[in-house]
N, C-alpha and C positions, 0 to 999 in steps of 0.2 A: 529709259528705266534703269535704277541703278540693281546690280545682282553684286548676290553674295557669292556663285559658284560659279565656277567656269568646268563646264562638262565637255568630253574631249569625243567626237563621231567621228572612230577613224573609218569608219566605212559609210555610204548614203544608208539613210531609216524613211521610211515613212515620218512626215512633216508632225503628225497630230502628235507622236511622244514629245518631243520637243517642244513645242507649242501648249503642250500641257504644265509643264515647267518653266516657262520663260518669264513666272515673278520671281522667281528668287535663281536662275541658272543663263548663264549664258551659254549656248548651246556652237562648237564649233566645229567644222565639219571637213571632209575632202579638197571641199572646190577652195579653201584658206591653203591648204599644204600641196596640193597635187598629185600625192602619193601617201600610201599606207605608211612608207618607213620613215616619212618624213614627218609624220606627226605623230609618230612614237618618236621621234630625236626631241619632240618640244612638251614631254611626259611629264616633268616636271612642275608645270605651270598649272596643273590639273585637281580639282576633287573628284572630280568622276569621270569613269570613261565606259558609253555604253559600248560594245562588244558585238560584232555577229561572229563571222567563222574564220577570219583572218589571227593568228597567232598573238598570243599575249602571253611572253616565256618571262623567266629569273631575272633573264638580262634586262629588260626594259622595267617590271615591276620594282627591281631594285632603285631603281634612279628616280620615282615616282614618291618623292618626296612629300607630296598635299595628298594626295589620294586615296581617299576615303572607301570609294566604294566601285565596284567593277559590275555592272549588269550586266548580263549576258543576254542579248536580242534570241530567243532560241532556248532550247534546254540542254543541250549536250555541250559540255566544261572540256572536252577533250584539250580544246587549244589555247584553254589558259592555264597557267601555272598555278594552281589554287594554294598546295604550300607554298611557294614564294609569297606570294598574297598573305595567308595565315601568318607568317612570320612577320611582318610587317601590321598586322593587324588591320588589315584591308578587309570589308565583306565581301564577300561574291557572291552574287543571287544568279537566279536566270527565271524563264518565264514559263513555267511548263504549262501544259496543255493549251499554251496558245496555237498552236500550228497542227494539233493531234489532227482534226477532222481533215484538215488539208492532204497531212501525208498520210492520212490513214485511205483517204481517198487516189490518191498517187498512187501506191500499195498497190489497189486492187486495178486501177488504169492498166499498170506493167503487167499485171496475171492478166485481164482481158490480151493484152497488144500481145503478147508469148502464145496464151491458147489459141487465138484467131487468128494470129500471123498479119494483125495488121501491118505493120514496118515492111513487111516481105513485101505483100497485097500492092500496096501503096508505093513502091518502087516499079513493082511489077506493071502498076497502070499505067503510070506514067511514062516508062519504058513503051507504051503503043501494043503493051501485050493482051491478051482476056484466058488464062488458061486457069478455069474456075476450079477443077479438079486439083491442081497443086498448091491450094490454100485451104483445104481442108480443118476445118478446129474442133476442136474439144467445148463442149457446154461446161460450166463452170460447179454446175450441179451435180455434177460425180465426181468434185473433188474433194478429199478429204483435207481439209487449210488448217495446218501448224503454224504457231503464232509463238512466235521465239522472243519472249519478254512480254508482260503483260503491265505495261507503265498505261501512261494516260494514249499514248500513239498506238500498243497493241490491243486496248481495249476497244479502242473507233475500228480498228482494220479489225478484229474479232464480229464488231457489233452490225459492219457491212458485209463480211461475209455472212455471216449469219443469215442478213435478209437475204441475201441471195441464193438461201438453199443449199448452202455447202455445210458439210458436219466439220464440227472447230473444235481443233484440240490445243492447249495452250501449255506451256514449260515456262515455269518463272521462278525458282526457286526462295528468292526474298520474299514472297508474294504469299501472305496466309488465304487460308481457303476462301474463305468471305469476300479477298474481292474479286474472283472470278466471276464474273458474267452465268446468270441464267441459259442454260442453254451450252456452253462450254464446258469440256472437260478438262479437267488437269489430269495431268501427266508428269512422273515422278522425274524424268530424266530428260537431258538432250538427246538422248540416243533414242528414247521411246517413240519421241515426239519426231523425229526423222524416219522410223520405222515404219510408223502410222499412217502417215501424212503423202498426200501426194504433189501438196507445193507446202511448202514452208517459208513462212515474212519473218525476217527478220527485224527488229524494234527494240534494241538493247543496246544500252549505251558501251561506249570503250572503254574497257576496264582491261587488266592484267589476266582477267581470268575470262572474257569474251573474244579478248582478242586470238586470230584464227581459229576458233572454236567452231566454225564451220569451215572444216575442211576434207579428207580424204577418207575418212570413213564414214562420218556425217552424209556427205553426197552419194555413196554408194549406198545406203541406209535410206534415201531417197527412195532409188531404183529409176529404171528406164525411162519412168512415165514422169517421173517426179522434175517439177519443176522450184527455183529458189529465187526470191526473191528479196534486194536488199534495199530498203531504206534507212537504216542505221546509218552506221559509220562503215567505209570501208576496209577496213584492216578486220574487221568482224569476220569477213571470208577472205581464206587463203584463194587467192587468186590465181596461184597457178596449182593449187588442184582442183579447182574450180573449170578451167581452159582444158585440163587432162580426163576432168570427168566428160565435159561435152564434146572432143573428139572421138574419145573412146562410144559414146552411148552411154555411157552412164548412168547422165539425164538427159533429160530431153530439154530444156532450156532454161533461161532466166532474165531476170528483168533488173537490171542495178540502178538505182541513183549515186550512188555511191562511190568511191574507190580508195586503195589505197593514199594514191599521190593523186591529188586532184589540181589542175587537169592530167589525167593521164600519161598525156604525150602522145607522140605522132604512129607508134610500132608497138602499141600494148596488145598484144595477141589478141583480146576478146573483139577488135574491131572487125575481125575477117569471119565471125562468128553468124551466120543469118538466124540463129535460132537464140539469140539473145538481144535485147532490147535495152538499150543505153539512153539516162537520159543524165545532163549535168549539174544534181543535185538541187535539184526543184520542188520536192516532196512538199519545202513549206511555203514554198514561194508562190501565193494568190495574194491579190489585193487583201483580202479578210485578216488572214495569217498576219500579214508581213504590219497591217495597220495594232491588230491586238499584239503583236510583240513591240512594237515601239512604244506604245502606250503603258505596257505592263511593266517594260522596263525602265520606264521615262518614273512611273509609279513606286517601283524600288528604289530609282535614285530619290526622291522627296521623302521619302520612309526614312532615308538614314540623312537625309538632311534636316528631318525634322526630331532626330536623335532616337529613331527606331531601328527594328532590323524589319526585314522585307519577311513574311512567312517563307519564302523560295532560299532564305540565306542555307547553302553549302557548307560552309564551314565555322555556322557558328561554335561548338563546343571546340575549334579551335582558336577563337577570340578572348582579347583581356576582358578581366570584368566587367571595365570600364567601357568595352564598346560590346559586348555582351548583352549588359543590362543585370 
C-alpha cells in the first residue's frame, strides 16, 4: 500500500495506534534502529513522530526538516522542546486523560502499600518470619487526602478516594470553582492543603513554578502522620528534603513513581528507606492506558495530516496562520 507519511516510533506503542493509520502513514519503529539515538540521527526523513517519555530537545527538532507534527503518547510535555517545535512551526498535542484512571489508581495502590506496610510485610514473609504486631496499619478512612492539582489524573485519584471514605481536599490554583468534584473542597493555598491533609498526591505537571514546590516546609506542614505521595513528575519534590524529613520523623512515609533522574541509580538515599515504597514509573502503564494513548495519539497524527489541529494542540496560539487555521 502506497503512504504519503512516514511516522517516526522512537520508542515501542501499542500496535492498534499504528494500525489505525496505516492508509495513509508508514509507521517506523525501534526494532529498524536499535536504539533511541539512533532514530533521532534519521529525524529528518519524518512527518511525524509519536513521542512517550524519552527526550525530544532543540538539537534534534531543529534538523527535523518534514515534520509536521509531534504526539505525545501521555500528557506531560516535560521532555519535548515545545518552543523549539513552535518556532519551527511544528504542533505538539499529547493525549490527556487517556491514562488518568490508571494512575489515578497507582495513586491510591502506593497510599494502601505505605499505610499497610505491604513492601515490609511481604519481604518479612518471605524472609521465614510471621511477626504480625510489627506490620501494624492505618485504615485509609481517617485520612484527610490533599490532591495537589486537580487536572483529568487528580480528579480520578480525588474521585477514588472519595469512595473510600476519606475527606478530600484539593489546591489547583488555574482550576475555577466549577470543576471541582462534588464532595471536595478547595483550598486557597499549597501551604493550606499540606496543613490539612494527612497524605497528599501529588498530580501536576513540571512547570517553573511546581518544580520543588514540595519541599521542606511543605513536608513539615504534613506532620508526623502525614504521608506523600508522587505520581507526577519527579523534580515536583525536592528529594533530599524529602529523605531529611523521613529520617528526622517528620513524616511517616511515601510512595513515589517518580524521580528526579530516572532510573535513579544504584546509591539514591530513599532505597535504604522501609517506610517508603518505590515503584518505576508505572502509574500509566496497563494494557487499557498504554492501548488509548497509542490510539489517541495515532488520532492526532491523522488530524493534522488531514490539515487539522488535534483539540489536545499545546501550542497552538504559537503557530502561523497557516498551520493555525
Amino acid at each position: 500500500m502506497a503512504t504519503d507519511w512516514e511516522v517516526l516510533l522512537p520508542m515501542r506503542i501499542d500496535p492498534s495506534g499504528p494500525e489505525s493509520i496505516a492508509d495513509f502513514a508508514r509507521c517506523t519503529g525501534m526494532d529498524e534502529y536499535g536504539s533511541y539515538e539512533a532514530a533521532l540521527d534519521d529525524i529528518d526523513r519524518y512527518d511525524a513522530v509519536i513521542v512517550r517519555v524519552a527526550p525530544l530537545g532543540a538539537d534534534v527538532i531543529d534538523r527535523a526538516d518534514r515534520l509536521q507534527v509531534i504526539a505525545k503518547h501521555g500528557s506531560g510535555l516535560d521532555n519535548v522542546d515545545v518552543p523549539a517545535a513552535s518556532r519551527r512551526d511544528i504542533v505538539v498535542c499529547n493525549t490527556p486523560g487517556a491514562n488518568a484512571r490508571s494512575v489515578a489508581e497507582h495513586a491510591i495502590a502506593l497510599l494502601f502499600g505505605v499505610r499497610r506496610n505491604l513492601h515490609t510485610a511481604d519481604r518479612h514473609v518471605r524472609a521465614g518470619n510471621w511477626e504480625r504486631a510489627a506490620f501494624t496499619g492505618d485504615e485509609l478512612t481517617r485520612d484527610t487526602f490533599g490532591v495537589y492539582g486537580f487536572g483529568n489524573i487528580g480528579r480520578k485519584t480525588a474521585d477514588l478516594a472519595t469512595g473510600l471514605g476519606m475527606t478530600v481536599l484539593a489546591f489547583d490554583p488555574k482550576k475555577p470553582d466549577d470543576a471541582f468534584l462534588e464532595g471536595v473542597e478547595r483550598v486557597e493555598s499549597l501551604e493550606a492543603l499540606f496543613e490539612r491533609s494527612n497524605t497528599v498526591s501529588a498530580h501536576v505537571p513540571l512547570t517553573d513554578r511546581t518544580r520543588h514546590s514540595v519541599s521542606t516546609a511543605e513536608l513539615a506542614a504534613l506532620g508526623e502522620t502525614g504521608v506523600l505521595i508522587n505520581t507526577s513528575r519527579g523534580a515536583v519534590v525536592e528529594e533530599t528534603a524529602l529523605h531529611e524529613a523521613l529520617e528526622s520523623g517528620t513524616v511517616a512515609g511515601a510512595g513515589l513513581d517518580t524521580f528526579e533522574t530516572e532510573p535513579p541509580g544504584d546509591d539514591h538515599p530513599l532505597y535504604a528507606r522501609d517506610e517508603v515504597l518505590l515503584t518505576p514509573h508505572v502509574g500509566g502503564v496497563t494494557e487499557q492506558a498504554l492501548s488509548r494513548m497509542s490510539q489517541q495519539a495515532a488520532a492526532n497524527v491523522r488530524t493534522v495530516y488531514d490539515g487539522g489541529l488535534p483539540d489536545s494542540t499545546k501550542n497552538r496560539a504559537d503557530l502561523s496562520r497557516e498551520v493555525a487555521g
